[in-house]
N, C-alpha and C positions, 0 to 999 in steps of 0.2 A: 615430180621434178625430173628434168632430166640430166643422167648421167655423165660427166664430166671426164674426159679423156686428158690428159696433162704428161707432161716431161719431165726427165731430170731436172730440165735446167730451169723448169717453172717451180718446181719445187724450192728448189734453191734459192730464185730471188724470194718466195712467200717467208721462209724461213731466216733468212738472211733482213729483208724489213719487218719482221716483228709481226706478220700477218698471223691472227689469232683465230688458228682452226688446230685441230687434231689430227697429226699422224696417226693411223692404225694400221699396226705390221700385222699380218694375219699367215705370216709363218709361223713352223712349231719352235717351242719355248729355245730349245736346242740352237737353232738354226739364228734366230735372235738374240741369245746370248753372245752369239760367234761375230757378228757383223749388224749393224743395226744404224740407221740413219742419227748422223748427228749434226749440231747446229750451230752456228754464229750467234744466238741467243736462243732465251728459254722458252721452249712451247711441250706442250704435252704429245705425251708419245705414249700408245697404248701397244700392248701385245695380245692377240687373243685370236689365238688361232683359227684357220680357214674351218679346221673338225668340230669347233667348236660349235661353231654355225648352223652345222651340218648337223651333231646330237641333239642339241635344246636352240631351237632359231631365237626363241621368246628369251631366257636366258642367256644369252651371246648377246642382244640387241641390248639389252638391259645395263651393260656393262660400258657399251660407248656413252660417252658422254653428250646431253643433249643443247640444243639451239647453239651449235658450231659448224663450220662446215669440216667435213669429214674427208681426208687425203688417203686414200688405201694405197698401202703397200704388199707386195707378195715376189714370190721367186720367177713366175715366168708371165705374170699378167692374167691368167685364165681364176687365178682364186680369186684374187682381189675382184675381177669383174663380178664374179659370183657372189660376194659379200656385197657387191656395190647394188646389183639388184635387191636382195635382202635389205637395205639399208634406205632403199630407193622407196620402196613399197612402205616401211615405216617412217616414210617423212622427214628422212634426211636430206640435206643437200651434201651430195657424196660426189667424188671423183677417183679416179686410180692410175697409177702410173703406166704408163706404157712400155711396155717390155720388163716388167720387172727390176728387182733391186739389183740386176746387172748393170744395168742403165745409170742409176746411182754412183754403182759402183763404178764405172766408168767416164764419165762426166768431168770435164776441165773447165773451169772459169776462169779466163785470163784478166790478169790485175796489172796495170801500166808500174812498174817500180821505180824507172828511172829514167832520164833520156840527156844527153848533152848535145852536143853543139851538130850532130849527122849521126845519132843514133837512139835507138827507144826499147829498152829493157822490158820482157814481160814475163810476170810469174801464172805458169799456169798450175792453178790450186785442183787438184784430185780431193774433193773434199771424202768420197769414200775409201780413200787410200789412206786419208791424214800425209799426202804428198804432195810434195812440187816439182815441176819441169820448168824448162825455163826458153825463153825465145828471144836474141839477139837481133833485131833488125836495124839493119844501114842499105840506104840505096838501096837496089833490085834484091838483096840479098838477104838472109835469115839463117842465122846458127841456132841448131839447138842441142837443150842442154839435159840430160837424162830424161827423153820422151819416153811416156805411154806406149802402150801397144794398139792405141787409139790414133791411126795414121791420119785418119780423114779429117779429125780434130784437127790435127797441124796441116796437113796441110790445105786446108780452107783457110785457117787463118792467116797463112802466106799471099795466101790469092788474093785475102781481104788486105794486104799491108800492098799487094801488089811488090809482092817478091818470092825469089825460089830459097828451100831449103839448101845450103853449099854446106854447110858441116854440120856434124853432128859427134856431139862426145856422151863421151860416158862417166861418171865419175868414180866409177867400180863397175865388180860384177855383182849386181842388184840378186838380191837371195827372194825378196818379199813381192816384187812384181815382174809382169814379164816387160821388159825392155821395148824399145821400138826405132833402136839407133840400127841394127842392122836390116828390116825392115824396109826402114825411110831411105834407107841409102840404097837398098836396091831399086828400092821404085821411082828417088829423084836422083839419083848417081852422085847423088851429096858424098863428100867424105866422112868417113868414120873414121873418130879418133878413142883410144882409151889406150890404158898402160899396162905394159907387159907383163905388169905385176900380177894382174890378174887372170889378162886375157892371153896370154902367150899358150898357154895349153888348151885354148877354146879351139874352135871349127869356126873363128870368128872374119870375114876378111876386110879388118880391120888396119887403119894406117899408127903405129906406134908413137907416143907421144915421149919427150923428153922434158925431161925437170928443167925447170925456167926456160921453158919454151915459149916464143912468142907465137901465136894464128893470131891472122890477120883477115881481110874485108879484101876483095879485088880491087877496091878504090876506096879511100878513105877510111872510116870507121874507126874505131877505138882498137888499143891491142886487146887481144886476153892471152892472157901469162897464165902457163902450167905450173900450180904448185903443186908436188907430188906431197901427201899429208897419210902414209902408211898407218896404220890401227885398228880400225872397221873391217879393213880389208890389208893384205900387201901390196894393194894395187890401187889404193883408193886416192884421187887427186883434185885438186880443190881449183879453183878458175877465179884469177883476178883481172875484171874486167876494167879496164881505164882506170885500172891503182887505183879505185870507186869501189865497189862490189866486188864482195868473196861470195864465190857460189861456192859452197861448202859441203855439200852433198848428204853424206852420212858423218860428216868427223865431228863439226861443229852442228849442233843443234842450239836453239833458243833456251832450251828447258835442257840441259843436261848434256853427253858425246855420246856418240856412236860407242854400242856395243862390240866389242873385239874380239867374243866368244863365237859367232856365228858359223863360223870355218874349222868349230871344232881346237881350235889352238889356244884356247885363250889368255896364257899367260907371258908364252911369247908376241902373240899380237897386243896385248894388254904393256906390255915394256914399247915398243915400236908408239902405240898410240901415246903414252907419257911422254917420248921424245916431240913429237908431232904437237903436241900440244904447248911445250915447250916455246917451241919454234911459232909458234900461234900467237904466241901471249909475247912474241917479239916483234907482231905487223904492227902496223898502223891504231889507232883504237878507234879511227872517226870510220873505218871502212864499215860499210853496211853488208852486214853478213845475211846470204839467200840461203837458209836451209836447203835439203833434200826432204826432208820429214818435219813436222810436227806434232806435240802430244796431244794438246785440245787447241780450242779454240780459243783461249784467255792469252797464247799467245799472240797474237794478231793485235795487229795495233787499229787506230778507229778505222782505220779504210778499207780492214779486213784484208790485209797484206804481212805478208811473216817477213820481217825483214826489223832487226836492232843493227844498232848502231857493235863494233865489235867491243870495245869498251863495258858497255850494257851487259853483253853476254858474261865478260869474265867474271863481273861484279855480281850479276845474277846467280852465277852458277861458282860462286868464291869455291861455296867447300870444295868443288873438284880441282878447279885452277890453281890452288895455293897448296895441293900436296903436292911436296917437297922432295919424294924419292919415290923410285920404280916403287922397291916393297910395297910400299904404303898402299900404291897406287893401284896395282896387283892386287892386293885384298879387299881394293872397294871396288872393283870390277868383280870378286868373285861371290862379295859379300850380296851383288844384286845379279850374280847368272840366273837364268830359270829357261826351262825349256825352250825350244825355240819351236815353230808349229814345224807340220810332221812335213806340209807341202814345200817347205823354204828348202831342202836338199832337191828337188825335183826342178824347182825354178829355177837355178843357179845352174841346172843341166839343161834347162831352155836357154837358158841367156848365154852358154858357155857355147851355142848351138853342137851340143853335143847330146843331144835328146831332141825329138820331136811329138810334139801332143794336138790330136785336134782340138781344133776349135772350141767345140764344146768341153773341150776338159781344158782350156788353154783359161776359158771364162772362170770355172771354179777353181783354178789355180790364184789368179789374179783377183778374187773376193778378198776382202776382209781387210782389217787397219794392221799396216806395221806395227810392227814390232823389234825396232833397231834402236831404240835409245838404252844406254846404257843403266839411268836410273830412273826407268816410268815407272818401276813397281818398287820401288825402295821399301824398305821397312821407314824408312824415316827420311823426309824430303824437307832443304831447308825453304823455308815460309818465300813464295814469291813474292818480286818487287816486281813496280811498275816498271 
């Protein structure tokens, strides 16, 4: 048979319509523990290492499962091809990813969320991030909203909207990925927006933003209002698009709030974020809140879109919304700290541009699933609602 060459983003639709083959990672255990392919519904996902292959080929063969077709994964594409010939020769029908689980890891599928009367809202899902970006287009023009360091991604899809990138925000200083507002602004002269809260001690040249600030479209287009929503960050600020959509970054998540520990401060960011929340639970309730993160995929509603109504959220997440004092509030943020990974102080000195990393270390910087909700690892999480 012959061997099968594929993409990220072919991966993702097979996975994504319920196509009933086997992933096999054929990183070490280690490495797979860390970051590993995950799904919009359930399909098998094997581990079993490129060495394994390599000591016992009859034993390693023995372990994939047979009459499926076979999706290899690895770290730079050269293992997985080698497993793929191995797998070719015993009468598999096999395929592997090209470029490896960077590829994965880097990958944006844009999701239509919203559009009114001269404009069309689009969430772009980082499915190996467990993140979203977001992309504003009216007329010739396109705002985005905490971009990747995935440039070509945006901007190909401006060229396909047939518009230019004009602004770009930030909705903090991102700890967990490396950014791509400063970036896009150098290479389309877009403006860059974020809040002093964060970025005023950056190397960032960044244009400042003000609480209940409106940005605007050169012609027409819908407002978006800065809401400044301190907690996650001191600088962290939330974006209300046509009084319709809260892009809510790190503060509001689907499944739980932004962690307030990250920055090392946690119990005075942990009071600021109770404020903030506060203030949250006094919007609108019909607005449709666009995370920055999600924890799995049970979030997503059928369209495979992260987006509840704001009402939903508070209801979903009562236990945390209905405590009643800082205290309280303070000791269920401290009740769920835990480590935070070792590369997130390094990222935040990329994105503060007060550090520079090549490329290749820029890649295994920006691997792996966030880790910014406040309670993914809870000892005790209350029972999800639809």
């Amino acid at each position: 048979m012959a061997i099968y060459i594929y993409e990220a983003k072919d991966l993702f639709h097979w996975l994504s319509t319920g196509v009933d083959m086997v992933v096999l990672d054929v990183r070490n255990a280690k490495d797979f523990a860390r970051f590993q392919v995950e799904s919009p519904r359930p399909f098998t996902l094997v581990n079993i290492s490129y060495f394994d292959f390599i000591e016992d080929e009859e034993e390693a063969v023995a372990r994939v499962p047979r009459n499926r077709a076979v999706r290899i994964v690895c770290a730079k594409e050269n293992s997985a091809r080698y497993v793929a010939e191995i797998l070719d020769r015993h009468g598999f029908e096999v395929g592997y990813l090209q470029d490896g689980i960077s590829s994965w890891g880097n990958l944006l599928v844009p999701r239509p969320v919203g559009r009114g009367t001269d404009y069309e809202l689009f969430q772009f899902i980082r499915p190996g991030k467990a993140s979203c970006s977001y992309g504003l287009v009216s007329g010739k023009e396109m705002m985005l909203f905490d971009p990747s360091r995935n440039l070509d991604f945006y901007l190909e899809f401006a060229a396909q909207q047939g518009c230019m990138v004009t602004k770009t925000f930030e909705t903090h200083l991102q700890a967990d990925y490396i950014a791509g507002s400063r970036d896009i602004a150098r290479q389309t002269g877009a403006i860059f927006y974020a809040n002093d809260g964060d970025f005023k001690t950056s190397n960032n040249p960044y244009t400042p933003l003000r609480d209940g600030e409106t940005l605007r479209f050169g012609l027409g287009g819908p407002d978006v209002r800065a809401m400044f929503t301190p907690g996650h960050t001191p600088g962290s600020t939330s974006y209300l698009i046509d009084e319709r959509f809260l892009l809510s970054g790190d503060t509001v998540f689907i499944d739980s709030v932004g962690r307030p520990d990250l920055g090392g401060k946690a119990e005075e960011w942990a009071v600021m974020l109770y404020e903030t929340i506060r203030a949250v639970k006094r919007l609108d309730p019909n607005l449709q809140v666009l995370p920055g993160h999600y924890i799995d995929w049970r979030e997503a509603n059928e369209d495979l879109v992260f987006s509840r109504s704001l009402g939903g959220i508070l209801e979903r997440n009562r236990a945390i919304y209905e405590i009643d004092n800082p205290a309280t509030f303070v000791a269920f943020i401290q009740a769920n700290m835990r480590p935070q990974p070792e590369e997130y102080a390094t990222i935040r000195l990329v994105n503060a541009n007060l550090r520079e990393e090549e490329q290749v270390r820029q890649e295994e910087l920006d691997l792996g699933k966030n880790e910014c909700a406040a309670s993914a690892y809870a000892k005790a999480q209350q029972p999800r609602s639809a």
